[in-house]
Structures are given as structure tokens and as C-alpha cells.
C-alpha positions as a printed NumPy array, in Angstrom:
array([[ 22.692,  -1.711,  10.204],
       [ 18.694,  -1.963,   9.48 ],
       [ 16.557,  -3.161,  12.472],
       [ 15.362,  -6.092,  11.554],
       [ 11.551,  -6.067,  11.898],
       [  8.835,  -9.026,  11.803],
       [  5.024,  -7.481,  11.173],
       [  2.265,  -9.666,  12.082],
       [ -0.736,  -9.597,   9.984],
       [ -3.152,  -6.818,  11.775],
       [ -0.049,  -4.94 ,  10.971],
       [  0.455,  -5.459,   7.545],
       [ -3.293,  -4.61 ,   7.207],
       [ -2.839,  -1.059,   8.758],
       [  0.196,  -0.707,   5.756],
       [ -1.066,  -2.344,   3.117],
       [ -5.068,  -2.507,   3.366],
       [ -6.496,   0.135,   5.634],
       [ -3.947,   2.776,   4.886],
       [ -3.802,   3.531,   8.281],
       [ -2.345,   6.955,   9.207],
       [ -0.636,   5.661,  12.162],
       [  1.382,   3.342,   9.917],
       [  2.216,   5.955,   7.543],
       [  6.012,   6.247,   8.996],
       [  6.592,   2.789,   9.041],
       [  5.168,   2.617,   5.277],
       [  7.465,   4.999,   4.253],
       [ 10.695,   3.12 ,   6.473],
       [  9.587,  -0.038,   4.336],
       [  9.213,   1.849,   0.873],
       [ 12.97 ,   3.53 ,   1.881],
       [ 14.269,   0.307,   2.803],
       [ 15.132,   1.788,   5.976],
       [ 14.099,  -1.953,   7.918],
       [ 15.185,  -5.387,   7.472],
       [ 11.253,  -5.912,   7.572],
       [ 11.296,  -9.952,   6.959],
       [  8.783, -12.568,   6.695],
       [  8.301, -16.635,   5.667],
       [  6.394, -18.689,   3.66 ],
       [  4.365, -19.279,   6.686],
       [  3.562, -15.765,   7.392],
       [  3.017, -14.789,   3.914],
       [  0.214, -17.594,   3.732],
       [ -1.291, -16.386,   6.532],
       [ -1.782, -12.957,   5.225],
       [ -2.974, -14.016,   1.79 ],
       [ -5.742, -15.982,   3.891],
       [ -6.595, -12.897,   5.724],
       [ -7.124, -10.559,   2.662],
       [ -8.983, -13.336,   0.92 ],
       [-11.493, -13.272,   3.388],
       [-14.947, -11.319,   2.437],
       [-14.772,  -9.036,   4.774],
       [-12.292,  -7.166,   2.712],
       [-13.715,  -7.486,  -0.761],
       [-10.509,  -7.332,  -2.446],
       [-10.282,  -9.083,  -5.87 ],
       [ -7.729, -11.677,  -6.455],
       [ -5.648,  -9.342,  -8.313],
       [ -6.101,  -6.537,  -5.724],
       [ -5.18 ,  -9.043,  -3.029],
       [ -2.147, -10.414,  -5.726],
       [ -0.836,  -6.846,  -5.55 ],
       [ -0.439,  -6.396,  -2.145],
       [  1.117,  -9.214,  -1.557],
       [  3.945,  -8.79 ,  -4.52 ],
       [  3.938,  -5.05 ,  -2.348],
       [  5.244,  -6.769,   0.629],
       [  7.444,  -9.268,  -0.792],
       [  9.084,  -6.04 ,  -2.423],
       [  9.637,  -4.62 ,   0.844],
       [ 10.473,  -7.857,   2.695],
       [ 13.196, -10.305,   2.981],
       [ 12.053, -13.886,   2.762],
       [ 13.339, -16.904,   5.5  ],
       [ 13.165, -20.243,   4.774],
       [ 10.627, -21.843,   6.926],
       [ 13.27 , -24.617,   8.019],
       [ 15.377, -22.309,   9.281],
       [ 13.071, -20.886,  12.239],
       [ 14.22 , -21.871,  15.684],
       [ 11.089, -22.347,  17.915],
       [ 11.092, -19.647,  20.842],
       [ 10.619, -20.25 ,  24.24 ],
       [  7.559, -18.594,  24.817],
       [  4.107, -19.796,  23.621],
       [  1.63 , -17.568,  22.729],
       [ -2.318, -18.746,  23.019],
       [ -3.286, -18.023,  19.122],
       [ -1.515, -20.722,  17.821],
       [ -1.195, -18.604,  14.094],
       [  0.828, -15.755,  16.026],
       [  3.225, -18.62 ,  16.922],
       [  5.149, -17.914,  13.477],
       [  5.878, -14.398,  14.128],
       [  7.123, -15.115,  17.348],
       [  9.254, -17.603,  16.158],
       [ 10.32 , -15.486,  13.547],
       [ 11.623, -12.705,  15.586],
       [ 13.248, -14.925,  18.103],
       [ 15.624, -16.034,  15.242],
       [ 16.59 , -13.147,  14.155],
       [ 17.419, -11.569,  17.638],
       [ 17.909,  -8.451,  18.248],
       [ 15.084,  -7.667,  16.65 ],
       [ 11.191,  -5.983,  16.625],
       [  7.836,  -8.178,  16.554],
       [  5.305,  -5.152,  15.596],
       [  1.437,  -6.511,  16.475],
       [ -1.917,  -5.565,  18.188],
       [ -2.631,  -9.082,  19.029],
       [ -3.219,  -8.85 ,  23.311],
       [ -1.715, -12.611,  23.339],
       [  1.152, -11.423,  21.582],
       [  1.847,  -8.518,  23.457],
       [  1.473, -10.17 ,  26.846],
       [  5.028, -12.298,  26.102],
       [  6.953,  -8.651,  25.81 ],
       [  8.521,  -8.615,  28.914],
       [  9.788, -12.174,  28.945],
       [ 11.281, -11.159,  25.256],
       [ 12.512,  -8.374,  25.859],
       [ 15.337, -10.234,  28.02 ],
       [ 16.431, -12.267,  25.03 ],
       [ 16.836,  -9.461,  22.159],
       [ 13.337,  -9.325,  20.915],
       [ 11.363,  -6.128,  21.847],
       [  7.123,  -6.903,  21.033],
       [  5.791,  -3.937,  20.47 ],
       [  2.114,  -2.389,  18.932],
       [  3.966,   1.101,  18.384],
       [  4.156,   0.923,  14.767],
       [  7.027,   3.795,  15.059],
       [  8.933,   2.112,  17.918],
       [ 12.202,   1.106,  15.376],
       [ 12.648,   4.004,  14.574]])
């Protein structure tokens, strides 16, 4: 069985943006299929508002690309059927993922967000390890 696998946004930059050599295994897990890597409508939006910024100066059909990249890779939830976790993180956006990985228990929340990463402990105890190790499911 895959490991099911929710990657927040900063994430998803390193794989699909920055080319990030420390995301190079997990690139190559997704482009195996080797993870149940899954996301939402939700978290999708959220990362098609991130690359859209300027900052990134990716053209809508750059930015178009990478997104039909990860919906290749990733296996879409309905929104509806997320089940609200018990732990609330600060940034209020990261909320999703959270959720998202809680549902799906057991199961891996990859992220470098400090607010995220500060609920691992209490997660950990239900199923859901949050980790910023981007080779930790393997």
C-alpha cells in the first residue's frame, strides 16, 4: 500500500517551481507513483494563488502547467468530505492541509511552515506524522 501523503504549498514549490535538490527523491516517488500524494480543491487554489504571485514571474501557461503536473501526480478529495482535525494551526490557510491529512490517517503532512510543524507531536498520536523531511515516507 502507497503512503498516503498531503504536500503543503512551500512544498510543492521545492517540486514543482524551485527544482529543489532536496526534493528530487520525492519528485521522482510522485513521477513513479510510488505515494498516494493527494490534494483538494482547496489546496489546489491555494497553490495556483501562490504561483500567480509576481514574485515568481511565471506566465499563465507556465503556472497552467504546473498545476496539470500535480494534478497528474495527485489524487483529488472532495472538499465536503474533509473532517476538521482537532488541532488548530495559527495560519489559518495551513488549516486545509491539516485537515486533509487528519482524514486520511495514517498518513504524512510534508511542510516548512513553523506553525505547522509545531502540532507534530500532538499528531503524531492520532496517525498523522508532520514532517519538513521531504524523504521521511520513504
Amino acid at each position: 500500500m502507497k503512503p498516503v501523503v498531503v504536500l503543503d504549498t512551500n512544498i510543492l514549490l521545492d517540486v514543482l517551481v524551485f527544482d529543489d535538490s532536496r526534493a528530487h527523491p520525492l519528485r521522482v516517488a510522485l513521477t513513479a507513483s510510488e505515494l498516494d500524494a493527494v490534494a483538494t480543491e482547496k489546496t489546489l487554489a491555494e497553490f495556483l494563488d501562490v504561483i500567480g504571485r509576481q514574485q515568481f514571474s511565471l506566465s499563465p501557461e507556465k503556472q497552467q502547467e504546473i498545476i496539470a503536473q500535480w494534478r497528474t501526480w495527485s489524487r483529488l478529495i472532495n472538499d465536503e468530505e474533509i473532517t476538521v482535525a482537532p488541532w488548530k494551526c495559527k495560519d489559518r490557510d495551513d488549516q486545509i492541509f491539516i485537515n486533509l491529512a487528519y482524514t486520511l490517517k495514517p498518513s504524512v503532512l510534508i511542510s516548512k511552515d513553523k506553525m505547522v510543524l509545531k502540532i507534530a507531536k500532538r499528531a503524531e498520536k492520532e496517525g498523522v506524522v508532520i514532517t519538513s523531511d521531504h524523504n521521511r515516507v520513504f
